[in-house]
C-alpha positions as CSV (number, residue, x, y, z in Angstrom):
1,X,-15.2,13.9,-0.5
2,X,-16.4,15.4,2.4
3,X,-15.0,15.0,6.5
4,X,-18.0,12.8,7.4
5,X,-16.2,10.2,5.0
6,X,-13.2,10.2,5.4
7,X,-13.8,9.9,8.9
8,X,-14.9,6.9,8.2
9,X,-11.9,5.4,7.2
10,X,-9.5,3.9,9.7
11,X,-5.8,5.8,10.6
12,X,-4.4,2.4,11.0
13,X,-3.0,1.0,8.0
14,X,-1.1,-2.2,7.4
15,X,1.5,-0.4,5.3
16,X,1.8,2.8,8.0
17,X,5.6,3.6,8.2
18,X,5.6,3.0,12.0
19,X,4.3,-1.1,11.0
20,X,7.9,-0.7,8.9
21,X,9.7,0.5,11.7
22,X,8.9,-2.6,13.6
23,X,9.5,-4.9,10.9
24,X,12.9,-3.3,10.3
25,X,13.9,-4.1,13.4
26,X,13.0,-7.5,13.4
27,X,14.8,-7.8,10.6
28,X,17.9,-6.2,12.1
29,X,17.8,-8.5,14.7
30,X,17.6,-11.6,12.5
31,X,20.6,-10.8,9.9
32,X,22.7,-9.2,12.4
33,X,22.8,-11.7,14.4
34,X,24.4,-14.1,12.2
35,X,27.3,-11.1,11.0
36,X,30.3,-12.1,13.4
37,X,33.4,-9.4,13.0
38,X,36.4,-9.6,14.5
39,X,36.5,-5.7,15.2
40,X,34.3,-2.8,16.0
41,X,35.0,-1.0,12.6
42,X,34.6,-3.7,10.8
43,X,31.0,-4.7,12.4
44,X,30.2,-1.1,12.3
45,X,30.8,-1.1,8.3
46,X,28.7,-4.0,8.0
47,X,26.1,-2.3,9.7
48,X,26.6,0.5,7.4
49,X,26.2,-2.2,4.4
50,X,23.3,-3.8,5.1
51,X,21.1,-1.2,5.8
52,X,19.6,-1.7,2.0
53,X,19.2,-4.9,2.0
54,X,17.7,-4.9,6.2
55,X,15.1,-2.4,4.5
56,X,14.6,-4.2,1.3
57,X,13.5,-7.3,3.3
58,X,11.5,-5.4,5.4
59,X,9.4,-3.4,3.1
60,X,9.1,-6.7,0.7
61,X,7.6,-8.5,4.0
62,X,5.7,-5.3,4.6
63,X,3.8,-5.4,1.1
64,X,3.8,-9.2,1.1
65,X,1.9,-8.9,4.6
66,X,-0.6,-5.6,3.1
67,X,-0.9,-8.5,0.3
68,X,-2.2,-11.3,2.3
69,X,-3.9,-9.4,4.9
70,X,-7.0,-12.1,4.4
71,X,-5.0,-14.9,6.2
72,X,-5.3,-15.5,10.3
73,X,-1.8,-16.1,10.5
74,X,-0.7,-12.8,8.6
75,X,-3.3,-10.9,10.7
76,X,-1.3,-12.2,14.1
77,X,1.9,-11.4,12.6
78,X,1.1,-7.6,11.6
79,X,-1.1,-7.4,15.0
80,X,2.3,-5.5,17.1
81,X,2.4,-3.2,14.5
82,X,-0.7,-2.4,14.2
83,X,-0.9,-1.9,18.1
84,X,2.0,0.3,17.4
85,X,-0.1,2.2,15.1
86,X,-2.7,2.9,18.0
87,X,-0.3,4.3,20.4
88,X,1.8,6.5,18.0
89,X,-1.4,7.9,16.2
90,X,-4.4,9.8,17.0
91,X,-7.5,10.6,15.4
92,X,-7.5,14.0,13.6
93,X,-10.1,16.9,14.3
94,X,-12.1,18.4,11.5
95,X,-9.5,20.9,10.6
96,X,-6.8,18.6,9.8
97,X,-9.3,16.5,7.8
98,X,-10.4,19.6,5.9
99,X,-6.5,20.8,5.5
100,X,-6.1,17.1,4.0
101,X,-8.8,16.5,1.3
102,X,-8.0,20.3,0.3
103,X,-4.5,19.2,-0.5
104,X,-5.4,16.0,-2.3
105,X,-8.2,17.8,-4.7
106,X,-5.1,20.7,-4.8
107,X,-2.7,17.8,-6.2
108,X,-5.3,16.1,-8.2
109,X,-6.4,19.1,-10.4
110,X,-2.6,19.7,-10.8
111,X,-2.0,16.4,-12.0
112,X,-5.2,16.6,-14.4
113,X,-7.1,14.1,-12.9
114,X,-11.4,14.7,-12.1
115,X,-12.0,16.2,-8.4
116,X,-15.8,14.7,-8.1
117,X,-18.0,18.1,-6.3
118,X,-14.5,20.5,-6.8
119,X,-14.2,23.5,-6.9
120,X,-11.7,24.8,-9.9
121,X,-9.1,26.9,-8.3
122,X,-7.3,28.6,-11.6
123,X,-3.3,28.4,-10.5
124,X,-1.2,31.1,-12.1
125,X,2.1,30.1,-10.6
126,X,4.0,27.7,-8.3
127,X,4.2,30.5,-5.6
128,X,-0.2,30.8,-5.7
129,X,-1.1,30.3,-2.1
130,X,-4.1,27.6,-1.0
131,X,-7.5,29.1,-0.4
132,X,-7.7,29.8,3.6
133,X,-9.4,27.2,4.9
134,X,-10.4,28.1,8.5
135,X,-9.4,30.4,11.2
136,X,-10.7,28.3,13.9
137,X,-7.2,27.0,15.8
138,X,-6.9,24.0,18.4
139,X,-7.5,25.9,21.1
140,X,-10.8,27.6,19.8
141,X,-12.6,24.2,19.8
């Protein structure tokens, strides 16, 4: 795992968390619409209520979606969020790249699984700092 890689791969995802936002509140839209109350407290309680079941739906459409990326029609449906991806995202630099696949090999040799080309960093305690990893900063670039 190197940052040549995994620069490879795309930021945009079809289960990003900002996809969910969107599909959330499309969701919202459709159930509250048909929740009539008489009386402010009482709509917002109902709000209150459904909030599980508005995100249930929504992440079940989400994976359902991720799922059956293959079809045209799913593709045009997840295409806004996707979009939405692109605007609230950027590409990272090197250093956030680096900081990342430090973190996962970090996590993986914790969790006992094989980091392919690792380094083994012996960890003593909880408190064990992460190798420094670079002093360049954004500004030095």
């Amino acid at each position: 795992m190197d940052i040549p890689h995994v620069r490879r791969a795309s930021r945009v995802h079809t289960r990003c968390g900002t996809g969910f936002l969107l599909i959330v509140m499309v969701v919202s839209i459709f159930i509250f619409a048909f929740v009539v109350t008489p009386s402010l407290p009482l709509k917002v309680l109902s709000r209150i209520v459904l909030v599980p079941v508005v995100a249930g739906i929504s992440y079940e459409l989400m994976r359902l979606g991720a799922a059956n990326y293959r079809f045209r029609i799913v593709k045009w449906l997840l295409t806004p969020g996707l979009a939405l991806q692109g605007l609230t995202t950027r590409e990272p630099d090197d250093s956030m790249i680096e900081c990342a696949i430090t973190s996962l090999k970090r996590v993986m040799q914790r969790d006992g699984k094989p980091v392919p080309g690792a380094q083994v960093i012996e960890v003593d305690d909880e408190s064990a700092s992460l190798p420094e990893l670079s002093t360049r900063t954004a500004t030095s670039a």
